[in-house]
C-alpha positions in Angstrom: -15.3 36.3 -54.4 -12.0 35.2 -55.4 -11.2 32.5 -57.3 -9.4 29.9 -56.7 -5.9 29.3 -59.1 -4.8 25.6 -60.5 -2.0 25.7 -57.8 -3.8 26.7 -54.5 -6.1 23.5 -55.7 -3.5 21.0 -56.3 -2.0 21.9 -53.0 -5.3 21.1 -51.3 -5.8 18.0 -53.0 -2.5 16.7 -51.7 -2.4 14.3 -48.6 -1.7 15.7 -45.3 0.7 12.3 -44.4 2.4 14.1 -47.2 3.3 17.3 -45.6 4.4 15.5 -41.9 6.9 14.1 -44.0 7.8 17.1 -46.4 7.9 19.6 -44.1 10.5 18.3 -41.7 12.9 16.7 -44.3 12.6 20.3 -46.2 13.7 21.9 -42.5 17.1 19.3 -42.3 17.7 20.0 -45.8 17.3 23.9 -44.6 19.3 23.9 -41.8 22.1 21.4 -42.9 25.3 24.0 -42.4 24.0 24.0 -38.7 23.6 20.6 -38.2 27.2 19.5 -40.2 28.6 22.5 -37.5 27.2 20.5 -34.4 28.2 17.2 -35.4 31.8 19.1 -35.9 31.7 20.7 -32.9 32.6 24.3 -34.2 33.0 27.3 -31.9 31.1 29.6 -34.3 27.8 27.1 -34.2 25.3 29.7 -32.8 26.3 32.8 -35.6 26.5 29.6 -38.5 22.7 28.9 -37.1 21.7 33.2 -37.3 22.9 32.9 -40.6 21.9 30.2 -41.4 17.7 31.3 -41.1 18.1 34.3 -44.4 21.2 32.2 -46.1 19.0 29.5 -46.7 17.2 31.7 -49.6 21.0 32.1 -51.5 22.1 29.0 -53.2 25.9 31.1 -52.6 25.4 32.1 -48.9 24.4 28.5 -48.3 27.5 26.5 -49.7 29.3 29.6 -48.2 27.9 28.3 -45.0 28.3 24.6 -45.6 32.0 25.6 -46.3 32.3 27.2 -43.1 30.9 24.8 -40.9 33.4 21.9 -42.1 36.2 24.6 -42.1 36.0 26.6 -38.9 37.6 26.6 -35.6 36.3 23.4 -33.1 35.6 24.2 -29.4 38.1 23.7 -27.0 37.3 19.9 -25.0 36.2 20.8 -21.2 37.1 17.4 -20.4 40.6 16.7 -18.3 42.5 13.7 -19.0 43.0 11.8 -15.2 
């Protein structure tokens, strides 16, 4: 009924070890502004994560992101010095 285009083909011929590999290394590459926010330990992690999800299609919102998670406020430590 519909045929099939040269892409759509090539995509099936490649190996699924390929994807469990590609897949997860494309979602860290994704989500990098909200991982470099956690391992800085800002206060504004959970709105760099929301906008994060539709700032991942903008080159611009991205570094914008990226920017903002090396730049922004940290959390305040809960732990008391004894």
């Amino acid at each position: 009924m519909f045929e099939q285009t040269e892409f759509l083909h090539q995509l099936n011929q490649v190996n699924p070890l390929f994807w469990i590999g590609f897949i997860p290394l494309l979602l860290v590459i994704y989500f990098i502004p909200t991982i470099i926010a956690s391992f800085r330990n800002r206060a504004n992690i959970g709105k760099i994560f929301i906008a994060n999800i539709p700032a991942g299609f903008s080159w611009i919102a991205w570094f914008a992101l990226i920017v903002w998670a090396f730049t922004g406020k940290q959390k305040k430590s809960t732990d008391q010095p004894t």
